[in-house]
LOMIZA-425249 format. One record per residue (C-alpha): residue in one letter; x, y, z. Coordinates in pm, whole numbers, plus 50000, padded with zeros to 5 digits. Example, Ala and Ser with C-alpha at 12.3 -4.5 7.8 and 13.67 -1.06 7.14 Angstrom:
2
A512304955050780S513674989450714
# end
This chain:
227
X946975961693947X947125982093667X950425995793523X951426027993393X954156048193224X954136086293222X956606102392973X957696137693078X956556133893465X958986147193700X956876180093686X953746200793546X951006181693424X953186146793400X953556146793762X949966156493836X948816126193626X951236106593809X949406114894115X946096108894028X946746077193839X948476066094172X945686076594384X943266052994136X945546028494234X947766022393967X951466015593999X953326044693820X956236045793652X957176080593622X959396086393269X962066115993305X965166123493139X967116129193460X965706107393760X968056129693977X964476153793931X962666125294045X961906137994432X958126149994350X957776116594117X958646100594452X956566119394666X953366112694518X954096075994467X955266072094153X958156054094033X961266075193890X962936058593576X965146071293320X963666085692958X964286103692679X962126100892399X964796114892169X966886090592242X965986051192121X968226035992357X966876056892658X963526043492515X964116007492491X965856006292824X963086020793017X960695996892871X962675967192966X963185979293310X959155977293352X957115941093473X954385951093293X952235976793102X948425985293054X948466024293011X950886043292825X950486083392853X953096099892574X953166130892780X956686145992747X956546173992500X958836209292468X957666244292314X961086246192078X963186273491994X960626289291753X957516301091927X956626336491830X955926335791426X958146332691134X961236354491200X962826325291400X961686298691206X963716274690992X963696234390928X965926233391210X963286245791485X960436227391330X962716193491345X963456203291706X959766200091830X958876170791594X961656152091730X960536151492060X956416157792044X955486134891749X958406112691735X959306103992064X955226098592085X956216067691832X959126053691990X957866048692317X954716038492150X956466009191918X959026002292215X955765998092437X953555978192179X955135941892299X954375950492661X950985964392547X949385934192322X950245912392679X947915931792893X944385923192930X943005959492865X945805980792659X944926022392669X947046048592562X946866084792605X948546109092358X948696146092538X947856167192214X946446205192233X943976225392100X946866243591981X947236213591706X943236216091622X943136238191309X939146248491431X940436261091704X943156276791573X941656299391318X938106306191523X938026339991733X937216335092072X939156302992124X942486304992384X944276290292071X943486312691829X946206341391928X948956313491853X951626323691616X953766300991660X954056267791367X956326239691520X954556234591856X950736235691651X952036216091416X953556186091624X950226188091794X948366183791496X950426149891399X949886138891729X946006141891691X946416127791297X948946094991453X946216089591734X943376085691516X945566059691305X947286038591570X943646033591714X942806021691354X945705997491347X944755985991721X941465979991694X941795960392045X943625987292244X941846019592348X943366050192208X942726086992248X943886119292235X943696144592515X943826182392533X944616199892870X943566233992778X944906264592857X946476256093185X948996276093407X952636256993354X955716266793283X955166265092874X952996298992921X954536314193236X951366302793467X949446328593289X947116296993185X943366301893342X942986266993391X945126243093731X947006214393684X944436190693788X941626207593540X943816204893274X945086164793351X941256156193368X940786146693013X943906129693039X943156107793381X939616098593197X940926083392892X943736068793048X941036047893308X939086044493050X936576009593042X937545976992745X934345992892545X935196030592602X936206056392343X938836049192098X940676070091803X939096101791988X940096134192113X938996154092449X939366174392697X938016183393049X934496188192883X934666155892658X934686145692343X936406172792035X934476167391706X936686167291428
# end
C-alpha cells in the first residue's frame, strides 16, 4: 500500500488529488490547517490531519503522526496580499507568499525526508504554475502571460528552480514539478477554462509515477515543460 501526504487538501485541487490518489489505491493523508474543514477530506477517503506549512511545529507533528510515507505532494499554496502589479507591493507581501509557497514546500519536504529514504520507491510532487515559467510569462498567447502580479510568479518560479535541485540531491527519489493550468478554483474566481480533475492530471501522473520514471522535471496535463 502506498502512502501519501497532500498539503493544502481540504479543498480545490488538494482534495481532488486526494480523491484520485485514493481511488489508485493509496492511503491518503489529507494535510489542512484546520481538520475541523476536513468533511470532503473524509468523504472521498482521505485521512484529515493537522498542517501548516508556516508553522515547523505543525510540520513536524503531522509527520510523526504518519506510519509511513512514499509520495509527498507540497500542494498548499496562497495568492498573497499583492496580486494586481506594483502599487501594493512591498517586502512584506512578497515574504507573505514565499513563506508559505516555497518555504513551507521545504519544511514538509526536510520534515518528510526520514520517512522518505525508508520507502522502497520515494516520489514527490511540487504543485508549481506556469505562472512561475518566465516563457510563459512573457509569450503572447499563453493564459500566463496577462499576469501582473510578482509574489505568486515568483514563489512559483523557486518552486520549479528547488525541484530541479532536490531531484539532483536525490538522485534515488523521483521528483517533479507539476503545473495545473489555468483551472477554475477559488484563486481566479472559477473563471479558469480548465476542471479540477484536468488540472490535478499532471499532478496524479507524477505522483504514480514508475522507480525509472521522470525525475527533476516539470509538466502538466500534456506532459513534459522544456525548460
Amino acid at each position: 500500500m502506498t502512502t501519501t501526504l497532500i498539503t493544502g487538501a481540504n479543498r480545490s485541487l488538494g482534495l481532488e488529488t486526494a480523491r484520485r490518489l485514493v481511488d489508485a489505491g493509496h492511503t491518503v493523508y489529507a494535510g489542512m490547517r484546520d481538520t475541523a474543514s476536513g468533511d470532503a477530506a473524509r468523504a472521498v477517503g482521505a485521512v484529515p490531519v493537522q498542517l501548516d506549512v508556516t508553522d515547523q511545529d505543525s510540520v513536524d507533528a503531522a509527520i510523526r503522526s504518519l506510519p509511513a510515507l512514499d509520495v509527498l505532494v507540497n500542494n498548499a499554496g496562497i495568492l498573497g496580499s499583492s496580486r494586481a502589479g506594483l502599487d501594493d507591493l512591498n517586502s512584506a507581501a512578497m515574504l507573505e507568499t514565499l513563506d508559505t509557497n516555497v518555504l513551507g514546500v521545504v519544511r514538509v519536504t526536510q520534515a518528510a525526508l526520514p520517512l522518505l529514504r525508508a520507502s522502497d520507491h520515494p516520489v514527490i510532487v511540487n504543485v508549481a504554475s506556469g505562472v512561475g515559467f518566465p516563457r510563459w510569462l512573457s509569450t503572447e498567447g499563453h493564459d500566463e502571460f496577462f499576469v501582473r502580479g510578482v509574489p505568486y510568479a515568483a514563489s512559483k518560479a523557486a518552486v520549479i528552480a528547488l525541484t530541479v535541485q532536490y531531484a539532483k540531491n536525490l538522485p534515488e527519489f523521483r521528483i517533479n514539478a507539476s503545473d495545473p493550468g489555468y483551472t477554475a478554483t477559488d484563486f481566479n474566481g472559477h473563471s479558469g477554462h480548465q476542471t479540477v480533475t484536468e488540472g490535478t492530471d499532471a499532478t496524479v501522473r507524477l505522483a504514480t509515477v514508475a522507480p525509472d520514471g521522470p525525475t527533476g522535471e516539470f509538466w502538466n496535463r500534456d506532459g513534459r515543460i522544456e525548460y
